[in-house]
N, C-alpha and C positions, 0 to 999 in steps of 0.2 A: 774618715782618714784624719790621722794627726799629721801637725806640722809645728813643730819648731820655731818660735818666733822669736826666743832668748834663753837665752842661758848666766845662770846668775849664782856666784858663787863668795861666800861670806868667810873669812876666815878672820883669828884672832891671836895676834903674835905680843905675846908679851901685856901692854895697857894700853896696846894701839888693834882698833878693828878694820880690818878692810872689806871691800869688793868691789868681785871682777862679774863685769855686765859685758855680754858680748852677744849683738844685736848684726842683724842680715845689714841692713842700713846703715847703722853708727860704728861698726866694729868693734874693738875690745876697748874696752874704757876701765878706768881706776878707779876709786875711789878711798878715801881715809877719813878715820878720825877719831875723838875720844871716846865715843859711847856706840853702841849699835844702833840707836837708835837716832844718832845721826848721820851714820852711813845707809842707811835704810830711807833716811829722807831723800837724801842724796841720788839713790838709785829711782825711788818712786819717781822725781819731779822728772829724771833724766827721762825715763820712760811715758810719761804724760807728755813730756813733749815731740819724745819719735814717733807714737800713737794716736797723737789727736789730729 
């Protein structure tokens, strides 16, 4: 049986990247910035902390 524990979605408008993390726990949350690879940090730590 699967279940759903987040949903995470990355989008890129312009020279700005975002993402939407939406977690049973934290609800939908935002995140921004200049590179993907710092909204990607962004999301990992958020999720290290509702998981551990």
């Amino acid at each position: 049986m699967q279940e759903l524990i987040c949903n995470i979605e990355f989008l890129q408008e312009g020279d700005e990247f975002q993402a939407k993390l939406r977690t049973e726990i934290g609800g939908l949350m935002e995140y921004s910035g200049l590179t993907f690879e710092e909204v990607l940090n962004q999301v990992i730590i958020e999720l290290e902390e509702e998981f551990s």
